[in-house]
N, C-alpha and C positions, 0 to 999 in steps of 0.2 A: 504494500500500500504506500510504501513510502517515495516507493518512484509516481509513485499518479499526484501525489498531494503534491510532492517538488516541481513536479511539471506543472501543473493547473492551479494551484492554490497558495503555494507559498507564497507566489509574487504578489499578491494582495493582501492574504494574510500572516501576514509577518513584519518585524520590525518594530518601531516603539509607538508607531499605530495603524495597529492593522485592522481592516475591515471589521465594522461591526464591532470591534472590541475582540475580534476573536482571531488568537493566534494557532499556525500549526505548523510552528519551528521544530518541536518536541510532541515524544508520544503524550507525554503529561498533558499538554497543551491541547492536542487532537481527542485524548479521553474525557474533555470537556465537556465536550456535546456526544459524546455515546453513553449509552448505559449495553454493556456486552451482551449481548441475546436478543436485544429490543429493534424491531422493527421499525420502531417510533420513535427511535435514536434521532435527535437534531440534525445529526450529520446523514443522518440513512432520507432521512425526507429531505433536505434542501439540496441532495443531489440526485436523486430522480428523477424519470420526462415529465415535463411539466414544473417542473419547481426550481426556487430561484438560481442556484448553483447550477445547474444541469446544460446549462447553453453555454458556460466556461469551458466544457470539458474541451481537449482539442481531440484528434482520431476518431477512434470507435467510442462514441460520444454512450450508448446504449452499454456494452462490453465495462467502462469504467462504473457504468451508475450499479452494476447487476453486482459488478467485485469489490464497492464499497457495503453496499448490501451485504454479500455471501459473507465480507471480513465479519462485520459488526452482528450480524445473525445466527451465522453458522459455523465464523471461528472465533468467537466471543471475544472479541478483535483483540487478538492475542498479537501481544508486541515481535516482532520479526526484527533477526540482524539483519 
């Protein structure tokens, strides 16, 4: 997960003011808005089709929303080296 957020999100969230107040320099940072299981995780809805995050993504724009999903869902968005 850490290469999608660096591509797509760092650049606006990060630094000493980042978007919305919400940074995701660090895992700490990105476990802000999840709760590990939950569908209804902050970060699992504002990157979805249709919601507000979801039109930043660059590539397979669908492929990134479904692997923030799978992480925070179904791998209880377990921190990765």
């Amino acid at each position: 997960m850490a290469s999608i957020f660096q591509a797509d999100c760092v650049r606006c969230h990060s630094g000493s003011r980042p978007d919305a107040g919400y940074s995701m320099s660090t895992y700490a940072q990105v476990m802000r808005a999840v709760t590990a299981g939950n569908a209804r995780s902050a970060l699992v809805v504002v990157t979805q089709r249709n919601a507000s995050m979801y039109r930043y993504w660059s590539g397979d724009t669908a492929g990134k929303a479904a692997k923030v999903r799978s992480w925070v869902v179904d791998n209880g968005a377990a921190q990765t080296r």
